[in-house]
NUKE-97331 format. One line per field, with one value per atom (N, C-alpha, C): residue number from 1; atom name; x negated, y, z negated. Coordinates in Angstrom, 1 decimal, decimal comma. Layout:
<sites>
num NUM ...
atome CA ...
px X ...
py Y ...
pz Z ...
</sites>
This chain:
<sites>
num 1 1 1 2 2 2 3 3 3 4 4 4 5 5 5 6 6 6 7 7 7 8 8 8 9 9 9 10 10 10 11 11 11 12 12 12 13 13 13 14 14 14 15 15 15 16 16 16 17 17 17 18 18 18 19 19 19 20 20 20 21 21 21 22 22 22 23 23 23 24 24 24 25 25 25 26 26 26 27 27 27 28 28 28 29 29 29 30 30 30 31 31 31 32 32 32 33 33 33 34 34 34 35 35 35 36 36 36 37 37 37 38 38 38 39 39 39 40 40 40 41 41 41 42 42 42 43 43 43 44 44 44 45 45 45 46 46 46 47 47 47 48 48 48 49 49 49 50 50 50 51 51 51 52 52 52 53 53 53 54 54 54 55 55 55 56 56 56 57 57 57 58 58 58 59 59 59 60 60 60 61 61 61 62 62 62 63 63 63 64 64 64 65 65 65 66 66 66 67 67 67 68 68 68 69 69 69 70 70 70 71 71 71 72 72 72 73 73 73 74 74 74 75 75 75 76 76 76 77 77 77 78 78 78 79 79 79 80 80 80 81 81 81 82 82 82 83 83 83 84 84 84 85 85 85 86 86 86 87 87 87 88 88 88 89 89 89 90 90 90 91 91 91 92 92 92 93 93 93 94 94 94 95 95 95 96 96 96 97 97 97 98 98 98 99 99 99 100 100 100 101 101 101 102 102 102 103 103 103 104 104 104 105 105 105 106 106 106 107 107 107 108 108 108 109 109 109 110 110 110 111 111 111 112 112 112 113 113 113 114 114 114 115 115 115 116 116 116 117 117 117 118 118 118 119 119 119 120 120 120 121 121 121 122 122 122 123 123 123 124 124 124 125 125 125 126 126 126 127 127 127 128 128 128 129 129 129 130 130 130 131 131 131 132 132 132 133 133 133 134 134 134 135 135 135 136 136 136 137 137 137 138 138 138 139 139 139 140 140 140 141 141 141 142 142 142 143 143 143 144 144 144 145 145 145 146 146 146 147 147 147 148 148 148 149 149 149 150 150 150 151 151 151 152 152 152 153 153 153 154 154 154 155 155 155 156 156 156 157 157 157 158 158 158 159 159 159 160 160 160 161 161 161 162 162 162 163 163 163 164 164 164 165 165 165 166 166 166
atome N CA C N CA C N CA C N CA C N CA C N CA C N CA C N CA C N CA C N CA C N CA C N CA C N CA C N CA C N CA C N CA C N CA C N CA C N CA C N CA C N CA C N CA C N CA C N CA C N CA C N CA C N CA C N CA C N CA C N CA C N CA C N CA C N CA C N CA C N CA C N CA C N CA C N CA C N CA C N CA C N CA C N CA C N CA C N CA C N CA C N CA C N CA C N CA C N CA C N CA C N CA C N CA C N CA C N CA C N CA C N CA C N CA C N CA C N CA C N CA C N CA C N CA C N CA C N CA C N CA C N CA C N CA C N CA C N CA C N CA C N CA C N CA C N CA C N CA C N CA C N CA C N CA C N CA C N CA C N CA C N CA C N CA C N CA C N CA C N CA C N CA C N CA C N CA C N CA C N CA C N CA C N CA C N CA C N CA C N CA C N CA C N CA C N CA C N CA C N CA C N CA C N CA C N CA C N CA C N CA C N CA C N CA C N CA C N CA C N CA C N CA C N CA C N CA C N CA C N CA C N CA C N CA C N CA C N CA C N CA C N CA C N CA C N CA C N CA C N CA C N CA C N CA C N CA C N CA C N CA C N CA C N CA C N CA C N CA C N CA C N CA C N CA C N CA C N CA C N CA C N CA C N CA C N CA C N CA C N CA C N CA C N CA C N CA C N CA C N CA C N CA C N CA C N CA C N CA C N CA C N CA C N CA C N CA C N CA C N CA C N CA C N CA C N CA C N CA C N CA C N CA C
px 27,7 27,7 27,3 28,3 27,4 26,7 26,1 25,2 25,2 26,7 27,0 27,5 27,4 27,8 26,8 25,5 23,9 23,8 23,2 22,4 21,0 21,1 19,4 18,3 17,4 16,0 15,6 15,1 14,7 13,4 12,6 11,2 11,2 11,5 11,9 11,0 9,8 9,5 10,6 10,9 11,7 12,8 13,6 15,0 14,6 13,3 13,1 13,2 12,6 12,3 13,9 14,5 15,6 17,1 16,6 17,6 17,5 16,0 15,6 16,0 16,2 16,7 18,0 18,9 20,0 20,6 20,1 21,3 21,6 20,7 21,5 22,2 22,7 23,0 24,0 24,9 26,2 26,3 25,1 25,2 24,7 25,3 25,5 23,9 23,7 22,8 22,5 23,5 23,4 23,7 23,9 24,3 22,8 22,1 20,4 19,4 20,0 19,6 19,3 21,1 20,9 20,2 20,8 20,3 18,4 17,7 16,3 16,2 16,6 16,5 15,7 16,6 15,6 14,7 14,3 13,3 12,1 10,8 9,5 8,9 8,4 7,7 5,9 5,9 4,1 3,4 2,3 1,7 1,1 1,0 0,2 -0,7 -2,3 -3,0 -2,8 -3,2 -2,8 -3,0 -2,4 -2,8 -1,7 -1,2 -0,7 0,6 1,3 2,3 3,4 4,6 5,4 6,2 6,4 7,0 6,1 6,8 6,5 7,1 7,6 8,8 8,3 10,1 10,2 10,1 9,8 9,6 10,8 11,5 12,8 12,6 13,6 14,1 14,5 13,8 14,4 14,7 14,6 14,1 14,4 15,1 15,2 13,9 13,4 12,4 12,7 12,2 12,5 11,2 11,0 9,9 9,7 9,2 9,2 8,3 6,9 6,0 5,1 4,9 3,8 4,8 4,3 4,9 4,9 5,6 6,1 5,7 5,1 5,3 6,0 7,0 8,1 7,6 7,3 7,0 7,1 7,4 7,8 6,7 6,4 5,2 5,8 5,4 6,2 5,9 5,8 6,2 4,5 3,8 2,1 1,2 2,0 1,5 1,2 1,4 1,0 2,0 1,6 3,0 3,4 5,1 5,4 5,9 6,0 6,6 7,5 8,8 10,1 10,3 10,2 10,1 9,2 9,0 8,0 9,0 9,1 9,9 9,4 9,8 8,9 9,5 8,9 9,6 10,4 11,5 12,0 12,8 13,2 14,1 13,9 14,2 14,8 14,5 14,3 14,2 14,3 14,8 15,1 16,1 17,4 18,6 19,0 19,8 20,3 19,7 18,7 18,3 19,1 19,5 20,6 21,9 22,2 23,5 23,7 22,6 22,3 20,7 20,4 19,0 19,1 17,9 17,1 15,9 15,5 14,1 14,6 13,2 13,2 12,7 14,0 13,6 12,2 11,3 10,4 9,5 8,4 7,1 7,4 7,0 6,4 5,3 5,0 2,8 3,0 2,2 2,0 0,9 1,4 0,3 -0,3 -0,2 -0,6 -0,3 -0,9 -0,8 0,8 1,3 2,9 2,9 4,0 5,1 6,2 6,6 7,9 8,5 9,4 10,6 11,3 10,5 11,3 12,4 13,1 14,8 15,1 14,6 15,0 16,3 17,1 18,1 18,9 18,0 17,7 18,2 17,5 17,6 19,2 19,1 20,4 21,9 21,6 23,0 22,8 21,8 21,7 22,3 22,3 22,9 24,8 25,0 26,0 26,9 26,7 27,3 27,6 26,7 27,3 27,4 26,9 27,2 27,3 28,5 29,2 29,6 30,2 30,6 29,2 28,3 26,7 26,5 26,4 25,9 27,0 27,7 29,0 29,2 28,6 28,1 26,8 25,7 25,1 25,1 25,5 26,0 26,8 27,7 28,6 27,5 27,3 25,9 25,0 24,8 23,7 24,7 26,0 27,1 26,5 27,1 27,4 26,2 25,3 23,7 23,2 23,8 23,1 24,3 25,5 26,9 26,0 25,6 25,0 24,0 22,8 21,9 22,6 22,9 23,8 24,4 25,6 25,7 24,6 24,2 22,7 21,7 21,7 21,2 21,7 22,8 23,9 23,6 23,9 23,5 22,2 20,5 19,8 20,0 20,5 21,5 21,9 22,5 23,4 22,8 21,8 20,3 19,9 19,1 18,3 19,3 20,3 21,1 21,2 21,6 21,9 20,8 19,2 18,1 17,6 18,2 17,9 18,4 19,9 21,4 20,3 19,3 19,1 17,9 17,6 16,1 16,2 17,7 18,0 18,1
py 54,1 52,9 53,3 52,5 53,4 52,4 52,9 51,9 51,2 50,7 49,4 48,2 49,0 47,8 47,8 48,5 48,1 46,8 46,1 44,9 45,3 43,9 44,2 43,9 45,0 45,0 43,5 43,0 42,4 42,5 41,5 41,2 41,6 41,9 41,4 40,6 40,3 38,7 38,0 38,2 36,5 36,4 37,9 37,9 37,3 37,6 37,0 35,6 35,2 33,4 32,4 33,6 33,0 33,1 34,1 33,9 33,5 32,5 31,5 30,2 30,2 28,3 28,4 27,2 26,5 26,7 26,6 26,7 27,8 29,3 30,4 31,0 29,8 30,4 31,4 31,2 31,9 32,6 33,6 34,7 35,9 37,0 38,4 38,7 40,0 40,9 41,1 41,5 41,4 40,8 39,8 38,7 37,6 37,6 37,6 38,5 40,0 40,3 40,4 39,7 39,4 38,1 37,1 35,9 36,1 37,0 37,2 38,0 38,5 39,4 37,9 37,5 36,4 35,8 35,6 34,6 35,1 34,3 34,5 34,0 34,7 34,2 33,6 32,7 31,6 31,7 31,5 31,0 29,9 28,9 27,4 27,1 26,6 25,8 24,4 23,6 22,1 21,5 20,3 19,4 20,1 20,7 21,7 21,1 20,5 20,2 21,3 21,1 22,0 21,0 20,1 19,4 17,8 17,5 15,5 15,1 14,2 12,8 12,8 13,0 12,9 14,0 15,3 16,3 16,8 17,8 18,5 19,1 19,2 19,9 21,6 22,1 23,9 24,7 24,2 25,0 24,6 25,8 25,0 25,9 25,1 25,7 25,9 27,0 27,3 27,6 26,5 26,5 27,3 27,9 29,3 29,0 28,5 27,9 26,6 25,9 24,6 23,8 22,5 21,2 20,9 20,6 19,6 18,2 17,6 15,5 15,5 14,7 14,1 12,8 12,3 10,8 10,8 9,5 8,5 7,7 7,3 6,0 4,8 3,8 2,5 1,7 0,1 -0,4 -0,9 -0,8 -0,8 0,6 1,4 2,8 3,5 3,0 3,5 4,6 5,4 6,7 6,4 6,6 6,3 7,3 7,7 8,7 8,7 9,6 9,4 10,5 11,5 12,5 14,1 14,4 16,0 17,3 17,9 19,4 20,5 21,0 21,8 23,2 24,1 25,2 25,9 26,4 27,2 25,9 25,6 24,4 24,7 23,7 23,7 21,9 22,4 21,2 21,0 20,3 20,6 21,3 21,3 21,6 20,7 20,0 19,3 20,2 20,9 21,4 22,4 23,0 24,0 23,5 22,6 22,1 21,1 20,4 20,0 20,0 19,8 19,5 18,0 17,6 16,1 16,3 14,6 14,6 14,8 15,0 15,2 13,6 13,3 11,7 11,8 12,5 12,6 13,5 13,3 14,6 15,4 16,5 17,3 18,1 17,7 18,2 19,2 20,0 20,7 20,0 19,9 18,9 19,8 21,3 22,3 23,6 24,3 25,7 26,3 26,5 27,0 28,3 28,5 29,9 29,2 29,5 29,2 30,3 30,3 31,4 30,1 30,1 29,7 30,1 29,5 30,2 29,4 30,4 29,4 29,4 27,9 27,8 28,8 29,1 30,0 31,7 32,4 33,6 33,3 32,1 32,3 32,0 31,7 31,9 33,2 33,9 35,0 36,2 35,7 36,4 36,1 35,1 34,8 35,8 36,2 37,2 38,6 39,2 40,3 40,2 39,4 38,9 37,5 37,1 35,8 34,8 36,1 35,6 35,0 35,6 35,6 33,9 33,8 32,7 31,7 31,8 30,9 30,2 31,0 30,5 30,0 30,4 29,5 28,0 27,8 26,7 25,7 26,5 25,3 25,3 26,2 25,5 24,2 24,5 23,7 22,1 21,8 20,8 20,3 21,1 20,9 20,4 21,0 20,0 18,7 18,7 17,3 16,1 16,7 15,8 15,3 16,1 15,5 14,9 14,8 14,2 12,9 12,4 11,5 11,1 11,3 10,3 10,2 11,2 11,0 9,5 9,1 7,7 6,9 6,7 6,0 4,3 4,7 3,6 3,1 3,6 3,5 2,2 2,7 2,4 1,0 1,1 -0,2 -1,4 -1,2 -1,8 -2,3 -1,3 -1,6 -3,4 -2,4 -3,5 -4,7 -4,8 -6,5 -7,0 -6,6 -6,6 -7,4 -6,6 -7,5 -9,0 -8,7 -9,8 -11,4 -10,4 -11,9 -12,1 -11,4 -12,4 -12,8 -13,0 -13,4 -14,9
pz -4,9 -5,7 -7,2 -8,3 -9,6 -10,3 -11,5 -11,9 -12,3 -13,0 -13,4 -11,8 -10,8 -9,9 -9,0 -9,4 -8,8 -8,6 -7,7 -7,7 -8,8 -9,4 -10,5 -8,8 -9,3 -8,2 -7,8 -6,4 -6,7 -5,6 -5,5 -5,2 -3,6 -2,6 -1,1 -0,5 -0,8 -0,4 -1,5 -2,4 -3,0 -2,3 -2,0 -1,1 0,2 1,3 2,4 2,3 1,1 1,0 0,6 -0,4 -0,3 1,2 1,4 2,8 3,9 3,7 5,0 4,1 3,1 2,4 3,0 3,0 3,5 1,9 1,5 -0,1 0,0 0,4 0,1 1,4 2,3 3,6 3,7 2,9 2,7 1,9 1,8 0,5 0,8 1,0 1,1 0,9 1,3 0,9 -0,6 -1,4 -2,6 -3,1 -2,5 -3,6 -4,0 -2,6 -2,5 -3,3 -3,4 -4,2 -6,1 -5,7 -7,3 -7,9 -7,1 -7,3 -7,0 -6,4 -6,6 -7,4 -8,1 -9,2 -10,8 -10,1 -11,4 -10,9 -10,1 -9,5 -9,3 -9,8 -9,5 -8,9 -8,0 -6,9 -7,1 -7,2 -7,4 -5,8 -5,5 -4,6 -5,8 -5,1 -5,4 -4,8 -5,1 -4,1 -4,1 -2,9 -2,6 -4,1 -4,0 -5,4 -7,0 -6,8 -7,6 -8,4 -9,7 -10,4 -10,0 -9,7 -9,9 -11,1 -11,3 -12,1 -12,7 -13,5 -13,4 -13,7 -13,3 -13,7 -15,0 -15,8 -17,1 -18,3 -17,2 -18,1 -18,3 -19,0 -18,7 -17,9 -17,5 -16,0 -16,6 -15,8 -16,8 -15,1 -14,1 -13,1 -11,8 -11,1 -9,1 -8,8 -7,5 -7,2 -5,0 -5,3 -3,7 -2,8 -1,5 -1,0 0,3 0,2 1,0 2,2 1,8 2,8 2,3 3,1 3,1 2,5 1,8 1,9 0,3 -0,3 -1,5 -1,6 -1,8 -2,1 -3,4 -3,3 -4,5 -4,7 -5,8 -5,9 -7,4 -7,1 -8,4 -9,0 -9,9 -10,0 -10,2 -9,4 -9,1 -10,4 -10,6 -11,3 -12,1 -11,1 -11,6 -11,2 -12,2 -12,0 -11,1 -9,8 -8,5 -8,5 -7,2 -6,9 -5,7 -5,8 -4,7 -4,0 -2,8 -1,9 -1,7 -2,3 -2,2 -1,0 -0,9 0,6 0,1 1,5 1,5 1,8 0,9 1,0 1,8 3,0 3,7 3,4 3,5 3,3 4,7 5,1 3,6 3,2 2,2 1,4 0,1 -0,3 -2,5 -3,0 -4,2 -4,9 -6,7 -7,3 -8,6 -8,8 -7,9 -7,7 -9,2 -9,5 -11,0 -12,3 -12,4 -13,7 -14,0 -12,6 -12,9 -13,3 -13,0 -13,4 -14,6 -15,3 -16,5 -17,1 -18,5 -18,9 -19,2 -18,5 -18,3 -18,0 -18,3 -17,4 -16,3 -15,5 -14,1 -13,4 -12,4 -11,9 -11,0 -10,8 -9,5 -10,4 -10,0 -9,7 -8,2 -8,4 -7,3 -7,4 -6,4 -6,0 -4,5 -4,9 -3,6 -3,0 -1,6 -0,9 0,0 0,2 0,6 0,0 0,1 -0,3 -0,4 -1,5 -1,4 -1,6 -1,3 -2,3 -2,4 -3,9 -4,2 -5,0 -5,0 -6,0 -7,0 -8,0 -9,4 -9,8 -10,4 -10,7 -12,0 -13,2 -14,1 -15,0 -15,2 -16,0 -17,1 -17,7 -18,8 -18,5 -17,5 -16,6 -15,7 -15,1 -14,6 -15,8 -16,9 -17,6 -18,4 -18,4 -18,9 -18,0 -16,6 -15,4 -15,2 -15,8 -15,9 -16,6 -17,2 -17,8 -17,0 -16,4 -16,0 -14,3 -14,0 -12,2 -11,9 -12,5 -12,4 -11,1 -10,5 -9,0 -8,5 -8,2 -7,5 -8,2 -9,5 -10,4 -9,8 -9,6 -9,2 -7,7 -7,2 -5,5 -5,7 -6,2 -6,3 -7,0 -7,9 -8,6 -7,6 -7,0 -6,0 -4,8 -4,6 -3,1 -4,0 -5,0 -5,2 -5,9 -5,9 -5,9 -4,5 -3,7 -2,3 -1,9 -2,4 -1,8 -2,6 -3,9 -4,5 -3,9 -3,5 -3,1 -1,7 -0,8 0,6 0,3 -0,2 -0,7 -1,2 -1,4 -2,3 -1,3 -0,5 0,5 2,0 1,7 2,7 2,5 1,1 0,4 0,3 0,7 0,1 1,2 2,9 3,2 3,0 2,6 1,8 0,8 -0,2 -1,3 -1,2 0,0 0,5 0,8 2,0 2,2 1,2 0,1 -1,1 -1,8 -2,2 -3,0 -1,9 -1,0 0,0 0,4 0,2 0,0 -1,4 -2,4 -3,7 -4,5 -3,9 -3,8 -3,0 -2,0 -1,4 -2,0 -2,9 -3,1 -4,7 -5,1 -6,4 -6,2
</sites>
């Protein structure tokens, strides 16, 4: 293999963490290892911000071990619990695909590892390992598309719920 068609090095805990997520199910050896070539691996203690509602979004984050809480703060400041990320899984999938606020907070509600992946690193990757950046991007389509009609009857509920108390 020569050196321009090397995989860039990467972590092999971040490759183990990402080849136990469902986002990266369908991705090669190297192609794991490119896509962990950017990624930094955190341990968190409980109580821990990975994000807040409203901040920009710069970042997917991949939960390798322990639990995530996502929550929102309801209408009299309270927080509400929208769901718990267990590892191995993902979250902050859309940063990659645009910059916004972020709709949720996430708290480590126990001790994590995650593999950061930021926006920034992966369009700089874009350029010389495109294909790799390019599977990822549609995995992470393919996961905010299920997510999305996963809520949908949700959704349906919520609204014929509101309709009646107008």
């Amino acid at each position: 293999m020569s050196a321009a068609s090397t995989p860039p090095s990467a972590n092999a805990e971040v490759v183990r963490l990402l080849r136990a997520t469902p986002l990266f199910k369908g991705f090669t050896d190297t192609g794991l290892q490119i896509i962990g070539s950017i990624g930094q691996l955190k341990t968190l203690p409980p109580s821990t911000p990975l994000f807040v509602e409203n901040m920009i979004g710069e970042s997917l984050f991949v939960v390798g071990q322990g639990t995530v809480r996502l929550a929102v703060r309801g209408p009299a400041g309270e927080e509400l619990t929208l769901a718990e990320v267990h590892g191995p899984g993902s979250l902050g999938e859309a940063a990659l695909l645009r910059p916004g606020p972020r709709q949720c907070s996430a708290t480590a509600q126990t001790a994590v590892s995650v593999v950061e992946i930021h926006r920034r690193d992966l369009a700089a990757l874009q350029r010389s390992k495109p294909q790799a950046c390019l599977k990822l991007m549609m995995g992470v389509v393919e996961l905010v598309a299920e997510r999305l009609r996963d809520t949908e009857s949700d959704m349906k509920a919520f609204l014929a719920w509101r309709s009646g108390r107008s």
